[in-house]
C-alpha positions as CSV (number, residue, x, y, z in Angstrom):
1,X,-14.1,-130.8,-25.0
2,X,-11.4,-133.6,-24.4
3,X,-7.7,-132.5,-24.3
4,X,-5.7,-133.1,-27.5
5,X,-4.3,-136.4,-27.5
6,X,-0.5,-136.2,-28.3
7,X,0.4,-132.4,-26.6
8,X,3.0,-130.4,-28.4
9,X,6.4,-131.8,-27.6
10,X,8.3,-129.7,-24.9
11,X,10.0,-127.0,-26.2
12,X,8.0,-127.0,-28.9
13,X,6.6,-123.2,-30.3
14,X,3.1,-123.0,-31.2
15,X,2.5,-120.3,-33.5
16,X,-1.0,-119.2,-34.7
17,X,-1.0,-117.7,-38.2
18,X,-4.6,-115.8,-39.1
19,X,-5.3,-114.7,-42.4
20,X,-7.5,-111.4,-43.4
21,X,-11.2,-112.0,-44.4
22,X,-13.8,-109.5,-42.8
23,X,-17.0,-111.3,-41.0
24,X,-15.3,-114.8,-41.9
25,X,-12.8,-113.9,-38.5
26,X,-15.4,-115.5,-36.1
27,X,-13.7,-118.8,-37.7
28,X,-10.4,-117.7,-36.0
29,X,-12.6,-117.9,-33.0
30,X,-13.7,-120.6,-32.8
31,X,-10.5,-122.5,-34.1
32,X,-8.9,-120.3,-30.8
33,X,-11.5,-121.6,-28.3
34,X,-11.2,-125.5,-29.5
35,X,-6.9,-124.6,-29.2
36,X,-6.9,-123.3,-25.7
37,X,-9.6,-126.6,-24.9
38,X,-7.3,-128.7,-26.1
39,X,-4.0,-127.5,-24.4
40,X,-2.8,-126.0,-27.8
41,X,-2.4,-122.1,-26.3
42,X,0.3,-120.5,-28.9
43,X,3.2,-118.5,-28.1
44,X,3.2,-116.7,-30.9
45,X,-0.2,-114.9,-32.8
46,X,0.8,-113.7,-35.9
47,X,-2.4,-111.8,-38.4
48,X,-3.2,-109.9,-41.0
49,X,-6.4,-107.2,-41.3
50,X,-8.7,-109.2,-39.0
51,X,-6.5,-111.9,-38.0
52,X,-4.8,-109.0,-36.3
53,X,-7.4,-108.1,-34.6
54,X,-8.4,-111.2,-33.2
55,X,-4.5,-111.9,-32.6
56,X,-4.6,-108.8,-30.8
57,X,-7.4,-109.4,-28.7
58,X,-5.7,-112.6,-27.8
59,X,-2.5,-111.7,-27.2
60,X,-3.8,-108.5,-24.8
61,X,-5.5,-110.6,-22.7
62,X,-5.0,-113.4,-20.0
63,X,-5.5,-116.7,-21.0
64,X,-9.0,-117.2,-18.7
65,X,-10.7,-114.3,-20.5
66,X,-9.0,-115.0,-24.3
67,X,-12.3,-116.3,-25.6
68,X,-14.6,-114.3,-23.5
69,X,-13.1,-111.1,-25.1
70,X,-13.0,-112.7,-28.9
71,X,-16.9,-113.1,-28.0
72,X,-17.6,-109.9,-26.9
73,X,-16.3,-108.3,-30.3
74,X,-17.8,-111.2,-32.5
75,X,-21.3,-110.4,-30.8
76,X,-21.0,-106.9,-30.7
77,X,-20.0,-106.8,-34.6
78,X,-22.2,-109.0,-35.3
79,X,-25.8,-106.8,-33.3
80,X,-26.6,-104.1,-35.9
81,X,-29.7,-103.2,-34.9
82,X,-31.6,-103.1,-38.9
83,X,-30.8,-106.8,-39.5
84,X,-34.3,-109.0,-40.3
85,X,-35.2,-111.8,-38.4
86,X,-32.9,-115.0,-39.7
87,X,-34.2,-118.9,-39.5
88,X,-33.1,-120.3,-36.4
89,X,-29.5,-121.5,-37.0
90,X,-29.2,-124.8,-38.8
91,X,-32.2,-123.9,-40.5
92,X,-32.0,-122.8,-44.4
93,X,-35.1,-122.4,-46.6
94,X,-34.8,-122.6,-50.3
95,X,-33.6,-119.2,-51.3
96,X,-34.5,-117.5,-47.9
97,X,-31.0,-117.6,-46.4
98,X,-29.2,-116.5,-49.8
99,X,-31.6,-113.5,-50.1
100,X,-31.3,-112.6,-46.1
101,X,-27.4,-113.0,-46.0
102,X,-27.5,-110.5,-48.7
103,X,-29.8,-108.3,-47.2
104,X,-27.6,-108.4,-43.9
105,X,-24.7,-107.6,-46.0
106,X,-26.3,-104.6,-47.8
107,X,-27.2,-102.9,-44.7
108,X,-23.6,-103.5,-43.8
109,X,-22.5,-101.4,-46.3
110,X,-25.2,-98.4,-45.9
111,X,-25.0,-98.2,-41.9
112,X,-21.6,-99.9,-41.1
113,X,-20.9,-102.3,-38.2
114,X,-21.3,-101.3,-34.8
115,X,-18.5,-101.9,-33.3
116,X,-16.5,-101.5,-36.3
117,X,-17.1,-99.0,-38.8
118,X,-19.5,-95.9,-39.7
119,X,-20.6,-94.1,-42.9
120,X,-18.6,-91.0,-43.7
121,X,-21.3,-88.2,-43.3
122,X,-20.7,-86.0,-45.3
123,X,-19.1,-88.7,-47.7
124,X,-15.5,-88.7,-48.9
125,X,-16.3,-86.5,-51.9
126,X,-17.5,-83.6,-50.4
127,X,-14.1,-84.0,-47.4
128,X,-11.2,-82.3,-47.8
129,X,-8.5,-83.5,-50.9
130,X,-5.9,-85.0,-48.9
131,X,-7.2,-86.6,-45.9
132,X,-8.0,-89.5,-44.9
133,X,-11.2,-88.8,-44.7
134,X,-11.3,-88.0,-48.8
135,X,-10.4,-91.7,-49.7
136,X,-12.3,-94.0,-47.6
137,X,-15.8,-94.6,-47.4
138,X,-15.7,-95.3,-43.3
139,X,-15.0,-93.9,-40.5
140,X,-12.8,-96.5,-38.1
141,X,-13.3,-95.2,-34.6
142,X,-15.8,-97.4,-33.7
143,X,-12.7,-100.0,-34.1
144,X,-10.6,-98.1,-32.3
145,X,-13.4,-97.8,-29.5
146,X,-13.5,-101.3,-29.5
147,X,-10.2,-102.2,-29.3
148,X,-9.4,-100.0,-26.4
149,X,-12.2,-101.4,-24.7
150,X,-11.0,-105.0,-25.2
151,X,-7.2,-105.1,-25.5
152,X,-4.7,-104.5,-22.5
153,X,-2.4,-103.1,-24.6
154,X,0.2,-103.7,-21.8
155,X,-0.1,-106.9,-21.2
156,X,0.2,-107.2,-25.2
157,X,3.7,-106.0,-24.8
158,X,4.8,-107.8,-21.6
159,X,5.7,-111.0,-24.2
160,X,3.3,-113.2,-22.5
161,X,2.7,-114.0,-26.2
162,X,4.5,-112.4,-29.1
163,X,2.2,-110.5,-31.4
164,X,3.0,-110.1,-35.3
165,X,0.6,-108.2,-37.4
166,X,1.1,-106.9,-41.1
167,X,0.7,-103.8,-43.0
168,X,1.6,-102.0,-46.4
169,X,3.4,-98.3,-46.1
170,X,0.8,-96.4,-48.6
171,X,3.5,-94.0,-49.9
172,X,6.7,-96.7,-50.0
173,X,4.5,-99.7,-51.2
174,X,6.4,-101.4,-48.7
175,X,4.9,-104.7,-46.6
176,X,6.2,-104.7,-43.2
177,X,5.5,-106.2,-39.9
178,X,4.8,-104.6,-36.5
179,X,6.3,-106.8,-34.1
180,X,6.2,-106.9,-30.3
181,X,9.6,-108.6,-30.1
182,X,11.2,-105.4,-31.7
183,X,8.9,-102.4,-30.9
184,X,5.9,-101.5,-28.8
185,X,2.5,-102.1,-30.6
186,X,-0.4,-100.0,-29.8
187,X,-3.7,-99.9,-31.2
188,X,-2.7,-97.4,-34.3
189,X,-0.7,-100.9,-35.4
190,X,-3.9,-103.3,-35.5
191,X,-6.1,-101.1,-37.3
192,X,-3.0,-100.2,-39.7
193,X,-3.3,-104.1,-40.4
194,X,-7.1,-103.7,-41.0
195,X,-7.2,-100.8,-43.1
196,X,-8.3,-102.1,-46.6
197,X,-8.9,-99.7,-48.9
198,X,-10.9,-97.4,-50.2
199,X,-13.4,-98.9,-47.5
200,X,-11.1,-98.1,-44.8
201,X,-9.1,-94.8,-44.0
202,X,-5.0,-95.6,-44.2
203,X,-3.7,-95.4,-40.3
204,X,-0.9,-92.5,-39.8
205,X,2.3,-94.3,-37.4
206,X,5.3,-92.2,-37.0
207,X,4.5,-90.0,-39.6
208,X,3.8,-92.5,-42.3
209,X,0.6,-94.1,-43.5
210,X,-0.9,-97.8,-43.6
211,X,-3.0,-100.2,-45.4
212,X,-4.3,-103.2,-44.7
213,X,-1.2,-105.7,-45.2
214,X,-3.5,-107.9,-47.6
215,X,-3.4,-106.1,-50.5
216,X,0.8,-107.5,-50.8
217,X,0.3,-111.0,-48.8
218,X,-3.3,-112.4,-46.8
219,X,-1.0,-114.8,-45.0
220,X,1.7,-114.4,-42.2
221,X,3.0,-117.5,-43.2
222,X,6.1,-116.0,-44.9
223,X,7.3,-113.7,-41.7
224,X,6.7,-116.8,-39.6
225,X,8.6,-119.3,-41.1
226,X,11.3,-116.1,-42.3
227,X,12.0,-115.4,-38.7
228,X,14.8,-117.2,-37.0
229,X,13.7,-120.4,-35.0
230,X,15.7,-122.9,-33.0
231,X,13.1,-124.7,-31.3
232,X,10.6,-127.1,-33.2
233,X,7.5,-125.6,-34.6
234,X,3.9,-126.1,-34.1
235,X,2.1,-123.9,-37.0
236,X,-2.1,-123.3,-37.1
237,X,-2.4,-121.6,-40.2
238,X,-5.9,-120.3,-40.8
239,X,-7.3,-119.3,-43.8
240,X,-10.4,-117.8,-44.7
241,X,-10.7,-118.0,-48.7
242,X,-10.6,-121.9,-50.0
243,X,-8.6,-122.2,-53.2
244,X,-10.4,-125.0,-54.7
245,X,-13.8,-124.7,-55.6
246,X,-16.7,-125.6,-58.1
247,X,-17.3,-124.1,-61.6
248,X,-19.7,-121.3,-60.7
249,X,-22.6,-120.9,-63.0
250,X,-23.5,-117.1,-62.2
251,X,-22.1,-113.6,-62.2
252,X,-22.4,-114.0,-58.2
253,X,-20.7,-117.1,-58.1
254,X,-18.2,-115.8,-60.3
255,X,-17.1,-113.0,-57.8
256,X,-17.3,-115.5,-55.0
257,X,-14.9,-117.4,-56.5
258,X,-12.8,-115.0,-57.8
259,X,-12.3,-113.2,-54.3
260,X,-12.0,-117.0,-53.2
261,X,-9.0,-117.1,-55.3
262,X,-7.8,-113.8,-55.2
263,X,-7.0,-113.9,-51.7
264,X,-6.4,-117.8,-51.2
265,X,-3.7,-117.9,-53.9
266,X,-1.2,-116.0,-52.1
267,X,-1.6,-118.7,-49.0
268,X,-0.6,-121.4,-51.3
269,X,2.0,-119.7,-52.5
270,X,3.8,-118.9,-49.9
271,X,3.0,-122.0,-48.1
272,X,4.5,-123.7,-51.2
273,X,7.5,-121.6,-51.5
274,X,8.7,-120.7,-47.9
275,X,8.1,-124.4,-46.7
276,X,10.5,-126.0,-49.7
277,X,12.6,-123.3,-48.7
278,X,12.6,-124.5,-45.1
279,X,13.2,-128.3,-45.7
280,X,16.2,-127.3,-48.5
281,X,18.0,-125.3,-46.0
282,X,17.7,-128.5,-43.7
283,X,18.9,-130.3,-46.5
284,X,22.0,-128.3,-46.9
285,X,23.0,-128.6,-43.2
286,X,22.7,-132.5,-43.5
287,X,25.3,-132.7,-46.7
288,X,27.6,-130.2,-45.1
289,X,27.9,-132.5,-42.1
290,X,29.0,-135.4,-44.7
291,X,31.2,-133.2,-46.3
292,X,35.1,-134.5,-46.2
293,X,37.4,-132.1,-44.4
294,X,38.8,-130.5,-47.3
295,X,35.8,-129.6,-48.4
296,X,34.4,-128.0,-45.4
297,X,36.8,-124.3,-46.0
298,X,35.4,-124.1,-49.4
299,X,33.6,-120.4,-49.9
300,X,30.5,-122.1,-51.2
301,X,30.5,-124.7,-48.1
302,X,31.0,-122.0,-45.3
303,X,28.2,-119.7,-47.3
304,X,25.8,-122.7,-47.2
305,X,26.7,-123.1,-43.5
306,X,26.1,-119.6,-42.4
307,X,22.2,-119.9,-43.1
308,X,20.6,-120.8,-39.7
309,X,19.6,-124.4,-39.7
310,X,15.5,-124.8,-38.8
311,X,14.1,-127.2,-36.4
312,X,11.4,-129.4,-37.5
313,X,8.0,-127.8,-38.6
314,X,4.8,-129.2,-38.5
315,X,1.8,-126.8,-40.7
316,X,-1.5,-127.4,-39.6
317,X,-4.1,-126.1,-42.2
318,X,-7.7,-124.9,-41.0
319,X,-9.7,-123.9,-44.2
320,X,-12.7,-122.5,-43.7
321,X,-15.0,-123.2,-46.6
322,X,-18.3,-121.7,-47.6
323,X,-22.0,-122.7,-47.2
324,X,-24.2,-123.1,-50.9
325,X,-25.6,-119.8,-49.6
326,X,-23.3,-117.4,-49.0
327,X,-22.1,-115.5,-51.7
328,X,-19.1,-112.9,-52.7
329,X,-20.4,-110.9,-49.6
330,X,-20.0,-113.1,-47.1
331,X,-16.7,-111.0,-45.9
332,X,-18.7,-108.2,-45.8
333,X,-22.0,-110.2,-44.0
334,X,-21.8,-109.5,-40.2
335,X,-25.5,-111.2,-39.1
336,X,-25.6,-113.2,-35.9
337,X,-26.6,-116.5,-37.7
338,X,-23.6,-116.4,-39.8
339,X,-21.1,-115.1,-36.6
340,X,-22.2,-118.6,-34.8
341,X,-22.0,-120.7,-37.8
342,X,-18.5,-119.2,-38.6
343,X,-17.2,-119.7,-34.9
344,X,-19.4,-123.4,-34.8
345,X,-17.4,-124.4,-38.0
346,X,-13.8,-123.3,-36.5
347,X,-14.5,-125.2,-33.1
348,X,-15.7,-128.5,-35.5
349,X,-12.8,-128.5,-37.9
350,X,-10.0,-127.7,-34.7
351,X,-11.6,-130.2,-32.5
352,X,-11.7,-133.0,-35.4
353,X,-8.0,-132.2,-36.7
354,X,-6.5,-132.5,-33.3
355,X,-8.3,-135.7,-32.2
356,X,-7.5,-137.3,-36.1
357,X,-5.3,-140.4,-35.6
358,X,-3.5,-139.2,-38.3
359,X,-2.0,-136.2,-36.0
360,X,-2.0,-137.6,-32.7
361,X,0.0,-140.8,-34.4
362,X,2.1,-138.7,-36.7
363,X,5.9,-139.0,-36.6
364,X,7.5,-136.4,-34.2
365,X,11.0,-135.7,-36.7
366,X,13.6,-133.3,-35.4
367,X,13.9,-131.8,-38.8
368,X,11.9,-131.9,-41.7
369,X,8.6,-130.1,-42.6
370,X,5.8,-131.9,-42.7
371,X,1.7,-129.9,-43.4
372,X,-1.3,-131.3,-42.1
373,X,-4.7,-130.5,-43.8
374,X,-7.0,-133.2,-41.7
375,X,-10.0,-131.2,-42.3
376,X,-10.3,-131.4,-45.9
377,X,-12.1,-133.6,-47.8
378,X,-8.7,-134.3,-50.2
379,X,-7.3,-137.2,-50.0
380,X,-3.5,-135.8,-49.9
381,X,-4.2,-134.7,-46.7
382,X,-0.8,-135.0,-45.5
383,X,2.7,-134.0,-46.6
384,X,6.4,-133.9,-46.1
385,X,7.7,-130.9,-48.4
386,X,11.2,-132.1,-49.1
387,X,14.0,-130.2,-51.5
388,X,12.8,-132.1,-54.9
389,X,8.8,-131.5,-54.2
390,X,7.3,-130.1,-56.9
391,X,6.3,-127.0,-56.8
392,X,2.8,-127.6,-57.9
393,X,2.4,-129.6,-54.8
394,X,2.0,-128.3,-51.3
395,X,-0.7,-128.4,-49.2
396,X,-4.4,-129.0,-50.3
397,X,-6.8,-125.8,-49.8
């Protein structure tokens, strides 16, 4: 794989956003591997559930072994011994691969993931009221296991690369984020960020407990673009769950898309929101600076010019999007066939973003930001979010 025409500026800071969405991860992967191929290696790894796990297993190691590690989890995750025989990949007979992918994901959910999660035995009626062991279906060691195997938890706080991952105080209802800028992250942090409920068991930190940071926001988006930046931006935002979609025509298809839109609408949102936010406070510094003199000590002048002024930003959206045959499981649907396709589609859509002439002949602005969604099939695959953009714009997914 070529290098990227058209590197990231110097100076610039390349920040990798990954969004939650179970088996779908391996897409992360794969959009990682095509990144550090084409000399696009972030500074920055910011995740939610298992986009912080991945984030994690990037950010705790060195760069050579980055994608060896992310395959080592994505193959062990993906080796449950029970799983039938699948079609050799590329391969789908009519109704065969629906009906497998469902069987994959069923034994899933009765033995776990190894790697990743176990049956409660007994199960969580018959533990104790008021543990966590009452009100989650799964046991998390194996995760833990895992992680510790995997991630040099120092070199994740040496700020080689800063690590952001997200997470909902169960108690306080509050979203937060673990930083490694601000605080020491161990491995109680990452599976805090993974811990959706009631499948998972809420993670105790400092005497307080965590769930998985999707159930508020599946997107970092909004702490990355919230935190204070001088330099200009280089933002891979990954998402899992494709907003748009066809009319389904079953009950399956109908949960399919509404998880598609449960967890995708939050994504636009934010993207929508923070990014106009972003270009008006750029918008303010520029009519300040054309402000007359005896202008400039007004109250509502020096408020205006207290916010932090944002170097340019430049969003580029990867969107995974489903196959005909998977269905409202496929976050759930950890078979090998589906790992490799989910990895394969990451590395296609990184690979053909980066080498569109549309990015490596876009305009390099000092301000301004600008989203990039070169792997869609939309035609508005571009855009410059400016003060007056309606909010019903924004970025295609």
């Amino acid at each position: 794989m070529k290098k990227a025409q058209g590197p990231r500026r110097d100076g610039d800071e390349c920040i990798l956003v990954l969004q939650g969405g179970g088996a779908l991860g391996a897409y992360q992967a794969g959009v990682y591997e095509a990144l550090t191929a084409m000399d696009q290696t972030p500074d920055w790894v910011a995740g939610i559930s298992i986009g912080a796990i991945n984030a994690a297993l990037i950010a705790g190691n060195p760069p050579q072994r980055r994608v060896e590690r992310l395959r080592e989890f994505w193959e062990g995750v993906s080796s449950f011994p029970f799983a039938p025989t699948l079609p050799p990949l590329g391969i789908h007979l009519d109704g065969a691969r629906d009906a497998l992918n469902e069987t994959n994901a069923t034994i899933a959910m009765l033995f776990g993931v190894a790697g990743f999660f176990s049956p409660r035995v007994p199960a969580a009626p018959f533990q104790p009221p008021g543990t966590p062991a009452a009100i989650s279906y799964y046991d998390t060691a194996p995760l833990r296991d895992s992680l510790d195997r995997l991630v040099d938890f120092d070199l994740l706080n040496s700020g080689t690369v800063r690590l952001s991952v997200g997470a909902v105080n169960v108690t306080r209802g509050n979203f937060c984020y673990f930083d490694s800028r601000e605080q020491r992250i161990d491995v109680r942090h990452v599976m805090a960020s993974g811990a959706l409920p009631p499948g998972f068991p809420p993670v105790e930190i400092d005497g307080e407990y965590y769930w998985d940071g999707g159930i508020v926001s599946n997107t970092p988006l909004q702490y990355v673009l919230d935190e204070p930046g001088r330099r200009p931006r280089l933002v891979f935002q990954v998402d899992l769950f494709a907003a748009r979609g066809e009319m389904p025509a079953t009950l399956a298809e109908a949960s399919e898309r509404e998880k598609d839109i449960r967890y995708s609408s939050r994504t636009r949102l934010n993207t929508t929101y923070e990014l106009r936010r972003q270009a008006t406070v750029q918008a303010a510094q520029r009519l300040l600076a054309r402000l007359p003199a005896s202008l400039r000590d007004d109250p509502d002048a020096k408020l205006l010019a207290a916010i932090p002024a944002e170097a340019a930003v430049d969003v580029v959206h990867l969107i995974y999007r489903s196959k005909h045959y998977e269905s409202q499981s496929k976050d759930y649907e950890f078979s090998r066939a589906s790992m490799l396709e989910h990895w394969a589609a990451g590395l296609a859509d990184t690979q053909a973003t980066l080498e569109d002439p549309r990015w490596t002949g876009r305009d390099r602005r000092d301000t301004g930001v600008h989203v990039f969604d070169l792997a869609s099939a939309s035609p508005k695959s571009t855009k410059t979010i400016t003060p007056t953009t309606g909010l019903r714009g924004g970025p295609a997914s």
